[in-house]
N, C-alpha and C positions, 0 to 999 in steps of 0.2 A: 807349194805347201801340200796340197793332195799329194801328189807322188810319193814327197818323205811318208806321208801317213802309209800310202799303200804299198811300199815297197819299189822294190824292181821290175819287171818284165817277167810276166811266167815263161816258163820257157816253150810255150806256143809261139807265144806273142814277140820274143827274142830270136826265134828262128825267122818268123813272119821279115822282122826287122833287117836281119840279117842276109836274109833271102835278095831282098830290096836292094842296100846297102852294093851286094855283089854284082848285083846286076846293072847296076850304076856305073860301077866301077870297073871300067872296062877295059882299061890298063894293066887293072891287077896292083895297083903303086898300094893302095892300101887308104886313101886320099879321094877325096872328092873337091872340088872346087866350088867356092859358093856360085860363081855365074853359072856352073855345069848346070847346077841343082837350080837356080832361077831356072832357065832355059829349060828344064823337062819338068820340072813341076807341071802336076795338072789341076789348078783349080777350081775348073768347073765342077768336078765329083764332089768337093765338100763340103759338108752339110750346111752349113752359112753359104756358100755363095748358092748352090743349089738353092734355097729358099729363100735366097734376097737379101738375106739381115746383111750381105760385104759383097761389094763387088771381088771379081776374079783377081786386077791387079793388086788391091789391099792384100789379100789372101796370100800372094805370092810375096809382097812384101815382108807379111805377116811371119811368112816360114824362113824366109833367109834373112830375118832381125834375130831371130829364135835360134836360128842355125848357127848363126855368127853367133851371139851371145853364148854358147853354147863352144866354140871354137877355139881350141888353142892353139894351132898352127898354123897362123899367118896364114888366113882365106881358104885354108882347105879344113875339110868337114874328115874326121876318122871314125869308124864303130865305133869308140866309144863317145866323141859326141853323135852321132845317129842316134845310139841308143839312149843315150842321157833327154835328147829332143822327143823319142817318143813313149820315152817315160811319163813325159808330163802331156802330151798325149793319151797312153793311155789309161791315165790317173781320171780320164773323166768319158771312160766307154763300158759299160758292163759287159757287154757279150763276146766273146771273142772274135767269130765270124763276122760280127763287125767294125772288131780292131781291124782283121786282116782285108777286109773290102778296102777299109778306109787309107790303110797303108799300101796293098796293091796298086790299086786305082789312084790313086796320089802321084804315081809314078808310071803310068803306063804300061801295068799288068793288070792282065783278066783277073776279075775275081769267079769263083765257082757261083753254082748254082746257092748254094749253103750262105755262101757270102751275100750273094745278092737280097736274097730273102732277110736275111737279119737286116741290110740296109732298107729295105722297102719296109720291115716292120719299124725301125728307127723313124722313116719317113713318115709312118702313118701316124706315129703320137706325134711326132713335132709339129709344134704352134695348137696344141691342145692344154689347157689347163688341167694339172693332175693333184688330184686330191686322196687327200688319204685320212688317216681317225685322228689325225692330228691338223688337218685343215690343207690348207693350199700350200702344196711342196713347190713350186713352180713353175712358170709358164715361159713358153718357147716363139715367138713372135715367124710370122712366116708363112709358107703355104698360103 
């Protein structure tokens, strides 16, 4: 539902994906396989499993249920589902450099310095209670 509200991928965050997506894809067929994608996923980087709230295998599950559902070619993953899975992705990340940490790093690419920092700022509110003039916006469990 967030993603409909917010649209599509800006086209930062579309290259980011895209970048990805290529890199993965090492044949060049245009296709990814969902076991490829189990097997290189890296869950330790994101932010529920970093923080406890899901272990790393949930996590991995978590993205090739999302992957598949996401799937219209009998078991292989294409850019346009990639992109459609990190849409709803990033329907719930404000910053950019920390879309692109959390989509690098997910897959076995350095993030920049730029990246890191927006992560390490993401790290420092979560599991803090944030409030605003409207009272208690929500809380992050963790850390």
């Amino acid at each position: 539902f967030i993603s409909l509200a917010r649209g599509g991928l800006s086209a930062l965050r579309a290259a980011v994906v895209h970048e990805v997506f290529h890199h993965l894809d090492k044949d060049g067929d245009g296709k990814l396989r969902l076991e490829e994608l189990q097997r290189r996923y890296q869950p330790m980087v994101q932010p529920d499993v970093e923080a406890g709230r899901k272990a790393a295998q949930e996590a991995v599950q978590d993205v090739v249920l999302r992957m598949g559902a996401n799937c219209e070619h009998g078991g292989s993953v294409t850019i346009v589902d990639f992109e459609r899975y990190y849409e709803g992705v990033s329907a719930g990340i404000v910053h950019d450099q920390y879309f692109k940490h959390i989509v690098r790093s997910s897959w076995g690419l350095e993030s920049d310095e730029r990246c890191r920092y927006a992560r390490n700022q993401h790290r420092a509110r979560d599991g803090h209670i944030q409030v605003s003039e409207y009272g208690i916006c929500g809380r992050n469990d963790g850390w």
